[in-house]
N, C-alpha and C positions, 0 to 999 in steps of 0.2 A: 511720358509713358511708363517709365521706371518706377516711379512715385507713386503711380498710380496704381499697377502689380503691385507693390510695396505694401501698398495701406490695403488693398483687395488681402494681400495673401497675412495680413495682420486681425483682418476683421474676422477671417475664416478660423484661424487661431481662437484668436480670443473666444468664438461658436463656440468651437471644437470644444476648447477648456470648459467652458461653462456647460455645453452638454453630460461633460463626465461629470463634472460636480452635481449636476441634479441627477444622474442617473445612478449615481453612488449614493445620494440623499436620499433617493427613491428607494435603492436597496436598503441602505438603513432602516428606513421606514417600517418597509413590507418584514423585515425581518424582524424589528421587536414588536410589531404589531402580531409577528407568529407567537413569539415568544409571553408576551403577555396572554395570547387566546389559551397555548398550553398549558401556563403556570395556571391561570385560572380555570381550565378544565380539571386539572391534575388533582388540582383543590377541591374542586366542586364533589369529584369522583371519591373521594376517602368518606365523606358524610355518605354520600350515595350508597356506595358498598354496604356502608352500614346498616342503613337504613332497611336495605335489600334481606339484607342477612338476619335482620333483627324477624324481618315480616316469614322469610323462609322457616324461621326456630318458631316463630307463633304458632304458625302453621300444621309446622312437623308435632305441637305438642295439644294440637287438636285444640285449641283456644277460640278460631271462628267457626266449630261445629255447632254450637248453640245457638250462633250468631240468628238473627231474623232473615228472612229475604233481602229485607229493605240494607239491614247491615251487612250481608255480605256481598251486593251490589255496589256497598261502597268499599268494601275491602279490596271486592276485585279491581275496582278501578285504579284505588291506587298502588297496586302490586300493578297491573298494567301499563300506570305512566309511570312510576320507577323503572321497569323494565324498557319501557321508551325511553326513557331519560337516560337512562345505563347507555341504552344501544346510539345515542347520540352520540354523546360525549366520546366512547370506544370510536365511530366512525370517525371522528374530526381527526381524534388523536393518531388514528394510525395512516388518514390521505394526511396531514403535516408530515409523518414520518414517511410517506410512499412518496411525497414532492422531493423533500430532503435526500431521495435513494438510500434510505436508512431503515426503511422496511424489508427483514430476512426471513426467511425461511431456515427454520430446524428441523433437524433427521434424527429421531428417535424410534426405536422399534415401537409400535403400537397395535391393540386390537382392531381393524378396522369397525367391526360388525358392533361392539360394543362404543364406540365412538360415535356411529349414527345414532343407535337408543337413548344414549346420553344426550344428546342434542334435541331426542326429540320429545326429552319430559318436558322441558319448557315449552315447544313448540304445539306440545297437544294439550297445554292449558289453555296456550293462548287462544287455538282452533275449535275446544268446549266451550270458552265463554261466549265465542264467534257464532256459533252455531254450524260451524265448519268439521266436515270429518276428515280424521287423517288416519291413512294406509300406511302400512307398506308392504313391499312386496321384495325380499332379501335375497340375493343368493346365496345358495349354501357350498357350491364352490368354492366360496372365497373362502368361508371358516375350514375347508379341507387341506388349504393350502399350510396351516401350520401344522397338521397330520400329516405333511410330505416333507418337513423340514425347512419351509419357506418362512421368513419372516419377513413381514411387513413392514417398511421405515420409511417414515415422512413426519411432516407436519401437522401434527394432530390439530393441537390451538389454530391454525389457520384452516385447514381440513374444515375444522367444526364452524369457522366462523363463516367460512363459503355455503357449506350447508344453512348452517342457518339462516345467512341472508337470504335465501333463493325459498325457502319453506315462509320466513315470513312475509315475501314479497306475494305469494302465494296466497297464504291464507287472506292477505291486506286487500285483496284485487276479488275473492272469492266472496262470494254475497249466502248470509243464511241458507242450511242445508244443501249446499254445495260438499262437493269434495277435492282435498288434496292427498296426492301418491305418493310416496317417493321407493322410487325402485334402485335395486344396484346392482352389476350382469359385471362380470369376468369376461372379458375381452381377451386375455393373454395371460399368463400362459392358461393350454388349456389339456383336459383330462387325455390322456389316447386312449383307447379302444385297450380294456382289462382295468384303468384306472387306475394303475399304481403309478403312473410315469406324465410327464409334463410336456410339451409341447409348441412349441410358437410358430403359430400361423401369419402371414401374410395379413397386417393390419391393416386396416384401409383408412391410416391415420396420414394425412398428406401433408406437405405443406403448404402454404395460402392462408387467403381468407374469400369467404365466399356468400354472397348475400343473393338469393331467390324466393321465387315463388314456386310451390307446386301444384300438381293438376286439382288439388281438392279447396282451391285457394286458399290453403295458408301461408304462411309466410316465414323463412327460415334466415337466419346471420349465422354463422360460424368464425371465432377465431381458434387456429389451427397452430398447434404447434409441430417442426420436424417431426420427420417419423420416427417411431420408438416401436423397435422391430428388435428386441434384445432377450436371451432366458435369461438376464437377471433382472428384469424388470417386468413387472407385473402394472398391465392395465386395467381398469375399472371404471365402468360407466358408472355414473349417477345420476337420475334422472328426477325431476320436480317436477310432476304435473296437476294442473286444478281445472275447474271445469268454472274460472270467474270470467271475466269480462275479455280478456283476449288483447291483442294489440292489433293497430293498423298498420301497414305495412309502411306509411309512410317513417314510424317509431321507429322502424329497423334500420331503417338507410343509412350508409357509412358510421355504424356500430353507435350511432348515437345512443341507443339503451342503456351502454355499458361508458358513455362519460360521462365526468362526473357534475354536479348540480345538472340534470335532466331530467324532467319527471316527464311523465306519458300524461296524455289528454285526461285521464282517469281520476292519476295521481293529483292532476291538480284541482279535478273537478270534488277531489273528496276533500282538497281544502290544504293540498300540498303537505300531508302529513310528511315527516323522516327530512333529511339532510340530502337527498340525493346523489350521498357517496357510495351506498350499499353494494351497487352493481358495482361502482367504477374501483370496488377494492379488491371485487370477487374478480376482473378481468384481472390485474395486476397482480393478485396472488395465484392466480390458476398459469398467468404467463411467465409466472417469478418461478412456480415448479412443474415449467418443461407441460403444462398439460393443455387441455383443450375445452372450449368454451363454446354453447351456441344456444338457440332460443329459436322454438319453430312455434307460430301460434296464430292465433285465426279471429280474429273479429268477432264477440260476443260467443264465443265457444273455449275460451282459456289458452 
């Protein structure tokens, strides 16, 4: 019976060892397999920028105004898939570093208001060649806030990359002569009655996470960060709205929108355009600064 324990508790050993050894193999693996995907994007992306940048000075120096029809349908296209291609490469490289826990957040004072315009000269080329229109609708609140002495500190470069992903997912989903919004309202602090003085009200910023339907059947997820009830801290809504195709509610369930490789029924029906990391970096940068995230929308209504 001794012998018999003996070689039982030998066999489980010997398991044991050989599970670490493949499970360390495995990590070796997976990990220069990252490092090769990087080194190789890193590479691909310095021709890219160029490329980018060469088409941008063309551009700026009026070079495809002569062009034909026919020639600047081929211009646009590929100033389109460089800019696809750019936006690839950006997503892979920053979900490796958001795996990694090596994706940061920087606090720099910035202009808010000028920070969305900038985002959205690219964004309303790509929405003209679309046939898609783009608003907005700004509040002028926020630019008063540095007429009271307020400055504004965050992360712009992630700021703009959240924006932007949520405007191009927008315009991608938006079909000919459609439109998209984007709006942005002061939540905190806010004016008091004479306007020279600042205020903070009772947000109705909670914590949780919260996925419904409402009475007009659409469909809403929320991820929520603690509440942010402070006068040095300034909240700001941003809102991306289109009038494309909409989601079904089954898309919303347990935040599957916002993980990463999941495209919606749509996205795959257009032929599984993008990486579908877009969202899942826009969750992890809005929940890396403290802020809040959600998506209400309706079945063939946007």
């Amino acid at each position: 019976m001794d012998r018999r324990t003996f070689l039982i508790r030998d066999q489980l050993k010997s398991q044991y060892r050989a599970t670490q050894r493949a499970q360390h193999l495995e990590y070796k693996a997976a990990d220069s397999k990252k490092r090769f995907v990087n080194y190789i994007f890193h590479e691909v992306r310095v021709p890219l920028n160029t490329a980018l940048l060469a088409m941008q000075n063309l551009s700026g120096e009026g070079i495809f105004s002569t062009c034909t029809r026919d020639q600047k349908e081929v211009v646009d296209a590929l100033t389109g898939s460089l800019g696809m291609m750019a936006k690839v490469l950006n997503d892979v490289l920053d979900f490796n570093r958001m795996e990694d826990g090596k994706l940061a957040c920087t606090y720099h004072p910035f202009e808010f208001h000028k920070m969305v315009r900038a985002t959205l000269i690219n964004a309303r080329v790509a929405a003209t060649g679309k046939g898609v229109v783009l608003t907005t609708e700004l509040d002028e609140r926020i630019e008063r806030l540095s007429e009271m002495g307020k400055v504004l500190v965050g992360d712009e470069v992630r700021l703009r990359q959240v924006l932007s992903n949520l405007i191009s997912n927008a315009c991608k989903f938006t079909k000919a002569g459609g439109a998209v919004k984007v709006t942005t309202r002061l939540i905190s602090p806010v004016e008091e009655e004479g306007g020279d003085s600042l205020a903070v009200p009772g947000v109705g910023v909670g914590a949780g996470a919260g996925a419904g339907g409402s009475p007009d059947g659409s469909h809403r997820i929320d991820i929520i960060s603690p509440e942010l009830n402070t006068p040095d801290l300034a909240i700001i809504r941003m809102e991306v709205h289109d009038t494309g195709v909409g989601m079904r509610r089954s898309e919303l369930i347990d935040n599957r929108l916002f993980s990463p490789y999941v495209q919606t029924e749509e996205g795959r029906r257009q032929g599984g355009k993008g990486t579908g990391l877009g969202l899942a970096l826009v969750r992890h940068i809005v929940k890396l600064s403290g802020g809040r995230l959600g998506v209400q929308s309706r079945s063939g209504e946007g």
